[in-house]
Residue frames as a rotation matrix with the C-alpha (Angstrom) as fourth column:
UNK 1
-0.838 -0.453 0.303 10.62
0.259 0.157 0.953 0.27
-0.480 0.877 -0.014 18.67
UNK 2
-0.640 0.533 -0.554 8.27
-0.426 -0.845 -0.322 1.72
-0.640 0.030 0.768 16.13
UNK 3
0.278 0.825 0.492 5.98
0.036 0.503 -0.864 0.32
-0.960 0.258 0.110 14.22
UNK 4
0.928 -0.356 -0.105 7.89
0.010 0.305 -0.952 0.94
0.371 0.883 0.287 10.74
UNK 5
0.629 -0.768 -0.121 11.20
-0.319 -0.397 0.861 -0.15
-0.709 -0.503 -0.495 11.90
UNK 6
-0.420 -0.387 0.821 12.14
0.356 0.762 0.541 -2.56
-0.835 0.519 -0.182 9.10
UNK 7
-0.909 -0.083 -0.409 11.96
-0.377 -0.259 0.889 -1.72
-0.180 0.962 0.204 5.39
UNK 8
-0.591 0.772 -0.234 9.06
0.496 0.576 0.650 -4.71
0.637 0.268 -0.723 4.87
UNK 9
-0.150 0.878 -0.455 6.53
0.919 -0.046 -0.392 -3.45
-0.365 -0.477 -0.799 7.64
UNK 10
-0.669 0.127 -0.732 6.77
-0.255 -0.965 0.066 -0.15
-0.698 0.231 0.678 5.57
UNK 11
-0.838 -0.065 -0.541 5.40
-0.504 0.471 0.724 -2.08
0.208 0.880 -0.428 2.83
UNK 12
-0.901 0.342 -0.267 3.42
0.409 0.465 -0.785 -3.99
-0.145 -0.817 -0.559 5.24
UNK 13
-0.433 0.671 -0.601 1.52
0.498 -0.378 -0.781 -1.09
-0.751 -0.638 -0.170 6.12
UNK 14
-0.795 -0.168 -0.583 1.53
-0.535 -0.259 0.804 0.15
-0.286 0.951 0.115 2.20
UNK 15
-0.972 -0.041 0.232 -0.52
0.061 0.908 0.415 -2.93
-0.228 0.417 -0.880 1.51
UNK 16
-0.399 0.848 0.350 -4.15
0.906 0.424 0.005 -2.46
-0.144 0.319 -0.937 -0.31
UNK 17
0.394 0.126 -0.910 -3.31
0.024 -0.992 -0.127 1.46
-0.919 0.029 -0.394 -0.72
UNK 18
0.974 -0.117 0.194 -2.22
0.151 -0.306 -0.940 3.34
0.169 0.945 -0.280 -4.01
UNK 19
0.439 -0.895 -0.073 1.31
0.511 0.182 0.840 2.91
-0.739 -0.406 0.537 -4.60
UNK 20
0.775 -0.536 -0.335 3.84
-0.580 -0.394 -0.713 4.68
0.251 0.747 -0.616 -6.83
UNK 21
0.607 -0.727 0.322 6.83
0.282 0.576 0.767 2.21
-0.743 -0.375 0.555 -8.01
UNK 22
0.830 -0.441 -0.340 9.58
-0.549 -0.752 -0.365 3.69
-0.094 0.490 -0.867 -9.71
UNK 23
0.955 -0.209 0.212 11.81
0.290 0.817 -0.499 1.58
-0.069 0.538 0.840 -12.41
UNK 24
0.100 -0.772 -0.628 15.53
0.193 -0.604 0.774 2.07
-0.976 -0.198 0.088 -12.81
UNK 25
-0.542 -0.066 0.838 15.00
0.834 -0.172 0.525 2.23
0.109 0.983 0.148 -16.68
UNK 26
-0.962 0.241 -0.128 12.88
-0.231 -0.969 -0.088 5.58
-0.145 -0.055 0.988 -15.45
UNK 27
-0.706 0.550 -0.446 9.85
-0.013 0.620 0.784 3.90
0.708 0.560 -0.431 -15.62
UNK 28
-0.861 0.350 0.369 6.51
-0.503 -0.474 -0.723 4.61
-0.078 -0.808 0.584 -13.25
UNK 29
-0.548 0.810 -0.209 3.70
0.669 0.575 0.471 2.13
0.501 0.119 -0.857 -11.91
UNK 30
-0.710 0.270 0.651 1.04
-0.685 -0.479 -0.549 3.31
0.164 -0.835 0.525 -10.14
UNK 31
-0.025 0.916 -0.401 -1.74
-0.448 0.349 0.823 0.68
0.894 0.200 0.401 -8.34
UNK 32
0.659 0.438 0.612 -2.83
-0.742 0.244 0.625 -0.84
0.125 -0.865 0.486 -5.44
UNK 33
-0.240 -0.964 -0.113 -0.40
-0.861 0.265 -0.433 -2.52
0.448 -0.006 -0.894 -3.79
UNK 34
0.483 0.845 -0.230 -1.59
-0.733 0.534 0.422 -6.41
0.480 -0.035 0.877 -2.98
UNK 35
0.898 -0.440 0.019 1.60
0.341 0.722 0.602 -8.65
-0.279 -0.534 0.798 -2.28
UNK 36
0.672 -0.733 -0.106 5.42
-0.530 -0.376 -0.760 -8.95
0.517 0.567 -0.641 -1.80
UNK 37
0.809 -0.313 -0.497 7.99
0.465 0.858 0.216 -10.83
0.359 -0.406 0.840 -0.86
UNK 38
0.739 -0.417 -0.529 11.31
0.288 -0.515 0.808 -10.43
-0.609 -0.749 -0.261 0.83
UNK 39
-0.397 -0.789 0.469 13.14
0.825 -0.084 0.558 -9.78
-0.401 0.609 0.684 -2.61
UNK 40
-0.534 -0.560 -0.633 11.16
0.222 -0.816 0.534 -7.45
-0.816 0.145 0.560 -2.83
UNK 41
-0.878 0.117 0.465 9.05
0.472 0.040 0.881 -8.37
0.085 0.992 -0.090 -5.72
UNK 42
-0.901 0.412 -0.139 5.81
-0.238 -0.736 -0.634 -6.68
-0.363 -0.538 0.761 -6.22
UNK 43
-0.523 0.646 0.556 2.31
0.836 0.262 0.482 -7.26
0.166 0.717 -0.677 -7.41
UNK 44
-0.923 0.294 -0.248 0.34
-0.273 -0.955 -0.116 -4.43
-0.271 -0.039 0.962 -8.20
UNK 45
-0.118 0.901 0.416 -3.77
0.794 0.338 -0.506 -4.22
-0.596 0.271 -0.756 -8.77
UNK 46
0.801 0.413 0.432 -5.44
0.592 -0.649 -0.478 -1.96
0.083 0.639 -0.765 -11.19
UNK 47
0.192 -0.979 0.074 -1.94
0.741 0.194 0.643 -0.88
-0.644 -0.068 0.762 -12.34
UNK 48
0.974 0.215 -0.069 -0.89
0.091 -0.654 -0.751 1.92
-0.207 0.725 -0.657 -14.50
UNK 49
-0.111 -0.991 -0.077 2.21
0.937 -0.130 0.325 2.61
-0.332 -0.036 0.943 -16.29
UNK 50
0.776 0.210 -0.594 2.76
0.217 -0.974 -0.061 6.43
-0.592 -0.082 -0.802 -16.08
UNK 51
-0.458 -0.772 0.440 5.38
0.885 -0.444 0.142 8.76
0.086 0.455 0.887 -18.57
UNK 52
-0.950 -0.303 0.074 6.23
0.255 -0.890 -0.379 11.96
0.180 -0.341 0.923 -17.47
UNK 53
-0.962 0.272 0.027 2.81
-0.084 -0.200 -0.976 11.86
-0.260 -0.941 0.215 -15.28
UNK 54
0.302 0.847 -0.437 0.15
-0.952 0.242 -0.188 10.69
-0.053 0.472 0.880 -17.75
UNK 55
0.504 0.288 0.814 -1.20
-0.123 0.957 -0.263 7.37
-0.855 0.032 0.518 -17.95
UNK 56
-0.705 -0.450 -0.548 0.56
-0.683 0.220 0.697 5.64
-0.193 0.865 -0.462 -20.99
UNK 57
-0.256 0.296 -0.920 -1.44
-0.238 0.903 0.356 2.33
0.937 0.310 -0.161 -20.78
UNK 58
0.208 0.523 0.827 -3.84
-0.966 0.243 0.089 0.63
-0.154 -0.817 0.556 -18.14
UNK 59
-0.662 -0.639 -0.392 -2.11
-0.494 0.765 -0.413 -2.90
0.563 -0.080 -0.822 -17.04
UNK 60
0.739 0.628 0.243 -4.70
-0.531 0.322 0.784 -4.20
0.414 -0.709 0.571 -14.08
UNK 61
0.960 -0.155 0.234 -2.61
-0.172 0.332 0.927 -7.01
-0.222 -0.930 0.292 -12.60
UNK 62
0.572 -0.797 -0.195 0.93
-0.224 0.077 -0.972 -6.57
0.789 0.600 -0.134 -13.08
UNK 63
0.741 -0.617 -0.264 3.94
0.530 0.297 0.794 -8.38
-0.412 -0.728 0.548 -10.99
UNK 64
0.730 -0.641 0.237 6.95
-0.236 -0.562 -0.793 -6.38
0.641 0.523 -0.562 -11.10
UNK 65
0.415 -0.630 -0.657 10.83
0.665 0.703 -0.255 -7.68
0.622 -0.331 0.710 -10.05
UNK 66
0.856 -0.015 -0.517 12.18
0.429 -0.538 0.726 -6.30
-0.289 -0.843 -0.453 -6.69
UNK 67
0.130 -0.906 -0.403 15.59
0.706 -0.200 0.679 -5.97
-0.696 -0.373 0.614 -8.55
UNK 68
-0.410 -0.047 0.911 14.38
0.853 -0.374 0.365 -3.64
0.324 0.926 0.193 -11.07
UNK 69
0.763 0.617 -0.194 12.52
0.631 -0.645 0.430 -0.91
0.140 -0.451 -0.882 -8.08
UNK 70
-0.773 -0.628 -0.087 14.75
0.497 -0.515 -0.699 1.77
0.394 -0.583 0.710 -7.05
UNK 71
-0.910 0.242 0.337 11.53
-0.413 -0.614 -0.673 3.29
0.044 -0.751 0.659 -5.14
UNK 72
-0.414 0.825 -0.384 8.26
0.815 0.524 0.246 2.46
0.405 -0.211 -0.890 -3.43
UNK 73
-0.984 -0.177 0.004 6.58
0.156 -0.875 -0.458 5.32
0.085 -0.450 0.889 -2.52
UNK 74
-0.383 0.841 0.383 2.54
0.889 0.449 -0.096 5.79
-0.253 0.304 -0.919 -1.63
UNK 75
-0.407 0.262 0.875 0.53
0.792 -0.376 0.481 8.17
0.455 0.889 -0.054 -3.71
């Protein structure tokens, strides 16, 4: 079995790297991914929210809900 076999050890391995999380309202974080749980939620460090690929607004620690992600993806 591989080392990302499960959704979470992707995440896992995700953890204290640059992250790109993508809102279903079309919304885009980008920051250092720090913690999560198994719903899914997220906390982000030095955080941005992005629109159409510029920075909009520097956040630093933001928690964001697991049922509002429709992607995790790293930078």
């Amino acid at each position: 079995m591989n080392e990302l076999s499960r959704p979470l050890d992707a995440l896992n391995k995700a953890r204290d790297k640059r992250v790109i999380v993508e809102l279903k309202n079309g919304r885009q974080y980008v920051g250092k991914l720090h913690a999560f749980d198994i719903h899914i939620n997220v906390v982000l460090h030095e955080a941005e929210e992005r629109v159409d690929g510029e920075v909009k607004r520097k956040l630093g620690v933001t928690f964001i809900r697991g049922d509002t992600i429709i992607m995790i993806s790293a930078e």
